[in-house]
C-alpha positions as CSV (number, residue, x, y, z in Angstrom):
1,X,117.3,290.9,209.6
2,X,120.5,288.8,209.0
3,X,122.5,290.6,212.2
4,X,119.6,289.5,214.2
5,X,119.3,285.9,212.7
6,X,123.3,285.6,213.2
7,X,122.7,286.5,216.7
8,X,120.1,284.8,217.3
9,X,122.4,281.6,216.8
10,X,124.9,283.0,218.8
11,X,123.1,283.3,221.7
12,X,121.8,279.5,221.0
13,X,125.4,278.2,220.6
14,X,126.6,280.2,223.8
15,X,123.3,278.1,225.4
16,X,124.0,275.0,224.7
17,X,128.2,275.6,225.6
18,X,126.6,276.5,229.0
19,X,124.3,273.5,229.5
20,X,127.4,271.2,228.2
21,X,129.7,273.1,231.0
22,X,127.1,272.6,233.7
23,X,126.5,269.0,232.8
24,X,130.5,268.2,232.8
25,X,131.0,269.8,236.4
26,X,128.0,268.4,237.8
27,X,129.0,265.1,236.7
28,X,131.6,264.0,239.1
29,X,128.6,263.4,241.8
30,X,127.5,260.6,239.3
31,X,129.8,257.5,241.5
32,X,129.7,259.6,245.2
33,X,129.7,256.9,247.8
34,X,128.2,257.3,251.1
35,X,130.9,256.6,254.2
36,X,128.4,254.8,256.1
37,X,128.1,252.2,253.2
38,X,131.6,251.3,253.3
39,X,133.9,249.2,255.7
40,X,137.4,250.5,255.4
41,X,139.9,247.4,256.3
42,X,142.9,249.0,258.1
43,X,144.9,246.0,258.1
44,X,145.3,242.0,256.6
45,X,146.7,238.8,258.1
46,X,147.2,236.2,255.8
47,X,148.1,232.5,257.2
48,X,148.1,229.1,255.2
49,X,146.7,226.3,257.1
50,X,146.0,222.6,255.4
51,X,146.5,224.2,251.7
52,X,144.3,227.0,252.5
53,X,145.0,230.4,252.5
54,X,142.7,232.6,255.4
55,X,142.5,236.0,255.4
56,X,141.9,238.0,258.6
57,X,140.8,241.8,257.9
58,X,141.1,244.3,261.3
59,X,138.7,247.2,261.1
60,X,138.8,250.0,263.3
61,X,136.1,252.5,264.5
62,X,136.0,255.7,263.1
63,X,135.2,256.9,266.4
64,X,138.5,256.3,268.1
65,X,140.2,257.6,265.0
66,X,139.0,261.3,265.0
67,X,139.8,263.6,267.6
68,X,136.5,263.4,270.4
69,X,136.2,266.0,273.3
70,X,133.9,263.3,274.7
71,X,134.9,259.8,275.9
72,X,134.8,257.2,273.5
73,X,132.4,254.9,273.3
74,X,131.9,251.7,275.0
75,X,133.1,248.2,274.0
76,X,136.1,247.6,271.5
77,X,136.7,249.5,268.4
78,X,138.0,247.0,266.5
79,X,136.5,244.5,264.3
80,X,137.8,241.2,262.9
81,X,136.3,238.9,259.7
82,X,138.0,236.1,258.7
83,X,137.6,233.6,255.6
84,X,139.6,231.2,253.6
85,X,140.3,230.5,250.3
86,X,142.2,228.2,247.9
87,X,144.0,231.3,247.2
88,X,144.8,234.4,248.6
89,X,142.6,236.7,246.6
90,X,139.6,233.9,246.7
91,X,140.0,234.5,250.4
92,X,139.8,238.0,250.7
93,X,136.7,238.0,248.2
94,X,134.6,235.3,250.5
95,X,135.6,237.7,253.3
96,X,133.9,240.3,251.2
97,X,130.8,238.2,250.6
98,X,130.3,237.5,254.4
99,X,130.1,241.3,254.8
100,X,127.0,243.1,255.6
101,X,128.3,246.1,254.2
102,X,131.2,247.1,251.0
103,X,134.8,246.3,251.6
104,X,137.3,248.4,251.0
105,X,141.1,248.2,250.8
106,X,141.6,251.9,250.3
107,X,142.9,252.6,253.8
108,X,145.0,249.4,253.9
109,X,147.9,250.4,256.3
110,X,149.4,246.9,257.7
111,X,150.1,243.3,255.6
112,X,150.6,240.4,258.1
113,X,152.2,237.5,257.0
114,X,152.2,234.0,259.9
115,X,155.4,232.4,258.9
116,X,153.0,229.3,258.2
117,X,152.4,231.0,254.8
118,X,156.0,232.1,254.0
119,X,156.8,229.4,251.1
120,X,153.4,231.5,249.3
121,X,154.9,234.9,250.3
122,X,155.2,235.5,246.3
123,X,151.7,234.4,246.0
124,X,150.4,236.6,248.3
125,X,152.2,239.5,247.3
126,X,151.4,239.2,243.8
127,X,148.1,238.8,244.5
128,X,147.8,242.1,246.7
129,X,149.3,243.9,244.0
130,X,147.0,242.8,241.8
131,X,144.1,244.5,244.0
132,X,144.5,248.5,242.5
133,X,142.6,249.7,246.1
134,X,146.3,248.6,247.9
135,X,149.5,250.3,248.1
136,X,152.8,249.3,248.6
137,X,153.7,251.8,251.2
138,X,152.0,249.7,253.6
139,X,153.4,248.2,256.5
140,X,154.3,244.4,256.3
141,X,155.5,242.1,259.4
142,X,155.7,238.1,259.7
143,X,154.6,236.3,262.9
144,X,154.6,233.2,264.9
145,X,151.2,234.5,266.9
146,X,148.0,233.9,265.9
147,X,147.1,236.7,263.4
148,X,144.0,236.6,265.2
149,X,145.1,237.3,269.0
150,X,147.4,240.3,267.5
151,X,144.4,241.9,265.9
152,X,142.9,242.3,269.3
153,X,145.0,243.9,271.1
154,X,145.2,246.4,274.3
155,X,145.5,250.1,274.0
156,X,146.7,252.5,276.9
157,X,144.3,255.1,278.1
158,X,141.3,253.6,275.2
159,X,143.8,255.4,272.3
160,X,143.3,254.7,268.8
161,X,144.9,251.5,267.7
162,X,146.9,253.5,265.1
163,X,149.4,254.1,267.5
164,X,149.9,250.9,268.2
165,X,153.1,249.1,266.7
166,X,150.9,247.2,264.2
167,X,150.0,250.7,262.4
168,X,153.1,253.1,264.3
169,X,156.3,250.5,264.6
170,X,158.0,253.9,264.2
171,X,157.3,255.1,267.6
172,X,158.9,252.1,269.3
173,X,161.6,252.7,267.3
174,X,162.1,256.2,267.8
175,X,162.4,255.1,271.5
176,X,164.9,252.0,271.2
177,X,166.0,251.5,268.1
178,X,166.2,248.1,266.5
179,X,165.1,247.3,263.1
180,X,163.6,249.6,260.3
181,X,160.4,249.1,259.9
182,X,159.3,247.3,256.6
183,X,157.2,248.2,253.6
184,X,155.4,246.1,251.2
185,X,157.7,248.2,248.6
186,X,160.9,247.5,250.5
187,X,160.3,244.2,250.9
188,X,159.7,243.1,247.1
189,X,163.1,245.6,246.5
190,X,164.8,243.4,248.9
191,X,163.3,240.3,247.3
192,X,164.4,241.1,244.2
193,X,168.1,242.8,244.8
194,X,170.5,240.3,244.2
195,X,172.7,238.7,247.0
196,X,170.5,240.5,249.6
197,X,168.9,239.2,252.9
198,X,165.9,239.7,253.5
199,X,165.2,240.8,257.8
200,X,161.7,241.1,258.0
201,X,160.3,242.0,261.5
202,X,158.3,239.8,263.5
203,X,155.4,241.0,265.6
204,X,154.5,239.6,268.6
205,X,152.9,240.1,271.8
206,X,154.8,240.9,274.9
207,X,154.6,239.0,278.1
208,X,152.4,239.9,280.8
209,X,154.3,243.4,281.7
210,X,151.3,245.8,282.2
211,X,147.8,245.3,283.6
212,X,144.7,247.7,284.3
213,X,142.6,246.7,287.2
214,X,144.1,243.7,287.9
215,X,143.6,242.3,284.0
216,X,146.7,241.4,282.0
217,X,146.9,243.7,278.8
218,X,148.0,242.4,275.6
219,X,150.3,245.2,273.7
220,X,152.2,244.5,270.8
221,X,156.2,244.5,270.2
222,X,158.9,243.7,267.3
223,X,160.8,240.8,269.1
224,X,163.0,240.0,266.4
225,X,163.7,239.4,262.9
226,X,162.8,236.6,259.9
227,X,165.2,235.8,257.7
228,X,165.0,235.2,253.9
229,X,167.9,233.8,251.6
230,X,167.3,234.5,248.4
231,X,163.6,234.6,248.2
232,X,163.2,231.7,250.3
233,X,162.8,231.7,254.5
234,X,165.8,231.0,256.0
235,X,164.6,231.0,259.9
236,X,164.0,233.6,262.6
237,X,165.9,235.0,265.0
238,X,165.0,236.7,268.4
239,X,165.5,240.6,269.4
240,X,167.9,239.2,272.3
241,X,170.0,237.4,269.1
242,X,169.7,240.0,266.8
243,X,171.1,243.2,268.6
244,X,173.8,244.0,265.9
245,X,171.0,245.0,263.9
246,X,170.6,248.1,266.0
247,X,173.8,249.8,264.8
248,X,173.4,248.7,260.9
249,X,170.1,250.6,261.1
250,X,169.7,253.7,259.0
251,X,166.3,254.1,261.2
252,X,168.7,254.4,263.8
253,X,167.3,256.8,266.9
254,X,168.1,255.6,270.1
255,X,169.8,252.9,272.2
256,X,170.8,252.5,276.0
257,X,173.7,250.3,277.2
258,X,174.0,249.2,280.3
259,X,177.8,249.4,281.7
260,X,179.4,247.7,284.4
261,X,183.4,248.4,285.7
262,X,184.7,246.3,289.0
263,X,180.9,247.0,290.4
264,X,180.3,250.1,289.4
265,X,176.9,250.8,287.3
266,X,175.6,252.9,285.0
267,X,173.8,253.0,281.4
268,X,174.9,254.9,278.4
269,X,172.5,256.4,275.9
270,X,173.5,256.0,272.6
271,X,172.2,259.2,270.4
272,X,173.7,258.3,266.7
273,X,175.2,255.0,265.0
274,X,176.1,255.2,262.0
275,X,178.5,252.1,259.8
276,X,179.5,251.7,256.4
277,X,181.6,248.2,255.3
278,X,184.8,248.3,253.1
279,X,186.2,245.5,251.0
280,X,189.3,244.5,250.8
281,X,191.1,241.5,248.7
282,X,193.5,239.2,249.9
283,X,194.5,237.4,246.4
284,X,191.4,236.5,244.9
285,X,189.0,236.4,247.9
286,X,187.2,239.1,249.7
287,X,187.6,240.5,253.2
288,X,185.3,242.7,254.7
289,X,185.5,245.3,257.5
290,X,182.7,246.5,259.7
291,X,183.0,250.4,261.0
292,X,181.0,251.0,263.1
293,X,180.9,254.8,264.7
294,X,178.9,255.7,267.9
295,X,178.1,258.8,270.2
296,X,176.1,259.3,273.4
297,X,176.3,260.7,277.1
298,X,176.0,258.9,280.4
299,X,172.4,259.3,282.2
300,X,173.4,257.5,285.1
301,X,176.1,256.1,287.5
302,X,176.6,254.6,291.1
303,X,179.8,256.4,291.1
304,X,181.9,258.4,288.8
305,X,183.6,256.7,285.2
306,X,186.9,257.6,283.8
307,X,186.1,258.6,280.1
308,X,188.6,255.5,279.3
309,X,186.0,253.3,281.3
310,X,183.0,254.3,279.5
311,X,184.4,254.4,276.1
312,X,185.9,250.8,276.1
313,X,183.3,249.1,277.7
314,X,180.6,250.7,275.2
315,X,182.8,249.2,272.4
316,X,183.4,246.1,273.5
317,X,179.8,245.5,274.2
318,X,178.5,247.0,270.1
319,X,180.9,245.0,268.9
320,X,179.9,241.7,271.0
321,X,176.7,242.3,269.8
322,X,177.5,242.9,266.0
323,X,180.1,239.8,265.9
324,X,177.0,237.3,267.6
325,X,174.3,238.5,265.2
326,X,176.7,237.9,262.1
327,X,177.4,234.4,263.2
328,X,173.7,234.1,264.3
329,X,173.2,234.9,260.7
330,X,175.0,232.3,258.4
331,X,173.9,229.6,261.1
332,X,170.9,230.1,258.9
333,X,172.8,230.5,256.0
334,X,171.7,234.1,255.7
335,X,174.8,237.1,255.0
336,X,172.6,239.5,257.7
337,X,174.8,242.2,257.1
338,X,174.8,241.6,253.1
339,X,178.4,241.6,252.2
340,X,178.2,239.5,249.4
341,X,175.4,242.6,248.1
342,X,178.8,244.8,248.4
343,X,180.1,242.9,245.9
344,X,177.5,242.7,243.9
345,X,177.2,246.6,243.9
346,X,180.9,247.4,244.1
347,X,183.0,244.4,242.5
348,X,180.0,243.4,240.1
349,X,183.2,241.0,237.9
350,X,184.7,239.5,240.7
351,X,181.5,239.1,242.4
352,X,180.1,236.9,239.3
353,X,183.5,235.1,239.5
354,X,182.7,234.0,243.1
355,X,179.0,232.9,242.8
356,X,180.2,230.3,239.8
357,X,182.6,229.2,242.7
358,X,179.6,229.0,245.2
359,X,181.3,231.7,247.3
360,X,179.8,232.3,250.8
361,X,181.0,234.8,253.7
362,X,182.3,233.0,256.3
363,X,183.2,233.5,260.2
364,X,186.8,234.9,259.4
365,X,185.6,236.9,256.4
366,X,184.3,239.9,258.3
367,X,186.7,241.8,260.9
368,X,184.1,244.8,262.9
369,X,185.8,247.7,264.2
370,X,183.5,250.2,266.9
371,X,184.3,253.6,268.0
372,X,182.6,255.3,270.6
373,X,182.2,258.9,271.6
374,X,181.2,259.6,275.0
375,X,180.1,262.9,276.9
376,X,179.2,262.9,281.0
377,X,175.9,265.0,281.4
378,X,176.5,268.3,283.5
379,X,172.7,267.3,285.2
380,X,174.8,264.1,286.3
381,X,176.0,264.6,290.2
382,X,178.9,262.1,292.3
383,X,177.7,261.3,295.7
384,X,180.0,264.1,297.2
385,X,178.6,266.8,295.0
386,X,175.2,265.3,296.9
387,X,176.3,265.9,300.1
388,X,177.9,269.1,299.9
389,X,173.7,270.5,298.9
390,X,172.2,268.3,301.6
């Protein structure tokens, strides 16, 4: 009688050890949420207008976002709210008020920023971090446009706006290199490195270059840099003004130069760029060299180049370009290539020495040296070579 009492509270105990399992996996589908309850905001533009800080959200249809074997559907896939606040998370929360359905900051990919708002960047990036649905691997651009006439912008062929430099600034880049793109977590690291300038890139919308039945389309372009000088804005500057930028890159892909000797033409693709800078001290002050290495092939030419030709005239025009974006720079007071952060990393004592004597890299402080590697393309045929197949 006692074996079968003992077992009978076996079997009991193993019950109610099953139940308890069944309950703790079953209990994950407590909090499910149902997608078509939720609004997933793909990207936030923040300007700061008469001590007010409004919010603009950009959502985008799921429909254009998955693959379709159909065509998508009609109208525009995106959707814009907008709200203000008397700060920036009072914003966003009105804007989630005004909703007919949940927001949700999950899927947040872009940060905006009009350079109206720049003197709250702090503000508002405090205040996004303080939001746990956001992460810091998100894209972040400044502007001069109206956040709201860059949230609607043209696609080619009705694509998803995720490829669109907004939510992709890599693929630009990939196909003429300029500046990295920017993250909210290389931006604060920026902010907060000592003796660094920020370049953060400005979005814009280019000019009327393409059209689809006779309408103007709006795309979207990086068309040049904003500057900040120890945590403050220090100005912008254009892509035309900026150009040095392209060889300091370590996003670096590709870059075409156009070359001209005694009228004959041709452009040079550049394939690799890479520069480091040295320091070197003449008695107690720095000087700083530039080295700048590049390699590409010619693609095209009205007549043939001597490889003398190609090489010097592809120096002489990086090194143009480096030389005017460097005094571009400290015009705005801004180090653009961050020397003074080499000595900070490198010479930490005689870089504390120097900001007690309110040191600043000057025009005569930075000598750039460029050396090019060029190869002629055996695709690439002379106007005789022509003729003899013709």
């Amino acid at each position: 009688m006692k074996v079968h009492s003992n077992l009978r509270r076996f079997l009991k105990t193993m019950k109610a050890v099953l139940a308890l399992s069944v309950m703790l996996v079953t209990g994950g589908c407590w909090d499910e949420v149902n997608l078509q309850d939720v609004s997933y905001i793909s990207a936030i533009g923040v300007d700061y207008v008469d001590n007010h800080f409004i919010v603009y959200a950009q959502m985008i249809s799921f429909g254009v976002i998955a693959k379709q074997d159909t065509a998508p559907p009609p109208g525009s896939p995106i959707w814009i709210g907008k709200h203000e606040g008397n700060t920036n998370l009072a914003a966003i929360f009105n804007l989630m008020d005004s909703s007919q359905y949940k927001l949700s900051l999950n899927h947040l990919k872009t940060v905006v920023i009009h350079e109206r708002a720049f003197n709250e960047i702090k503000q508002i990036i405090d205040s996004l971090n303080r939001l746990s649905s956001t992460r810091f691997n998100s894209f972040v651009f400044g502007t001069k446009t109206d956040i709201n006439e860059l949230f609607t912008m043209d696609m080619l062929f009705n694509k998803t706006p995720l490829t669109t430099p907004l939510y992709a600034p890599h693929i630009e880049n990939n196909q003429n290199s300029y500046i990295e793109p920017m993250t909210l977590q290389t931006l604060i690291r920026g902010a907060l490195e000592p003796a660094m300038a920020v370049k953060l890139p400005a979005l814009s919308t280019l000019p009327d270059d393409w059209e689809n039945n006779k309408k103007k389309l709006k795309f979207l372009t990086i068309d040049g840099v904003f500057l900040f000088n120890k945590k403050k804005p220090a100005g912008y500057l254009s892509r035309e003004r900026t150009k040095g930028l392209i060889w300091t890159s370590e996003a670096f892909k590709r870059s075409l130069i156009p070359v001209n000797v005694d009228g004959k033409r041709g452009s040079v693709v550049i394939d690799a760029a890479k520069s480091n800078i040295k320091v070197n001290w003449a008695d107690k002050d720095p000087e700083f060299t530039l080295k700048v290495n590049v390699s590409g092939h010619l693609i095209e030419a009205s007549s043939d180049f001597t490889d003398e030709e190609l090489k010097t005239r592809v120096e002489q025009a990086v090194q143009s370009q480096l030389e005017d974006t460097y005094l571009r720079g400290l015009a705005l007071n801004a180090d653009i290539y961050d020397l003074e952060h080499q000595l900070y990393r490198h010479h930490n004592r005689a870089w504390k020495r120097l900001v007690k004597e309110n040191w600043k890299p000057g025009p005569k402080d930075l000598a750039i040296e460029v050396k090019c590697k060029i190869t002629k393309q055996s695709e690439l045929r002379t106007k005789s070579e022509l003729e003899l197949h013709t």
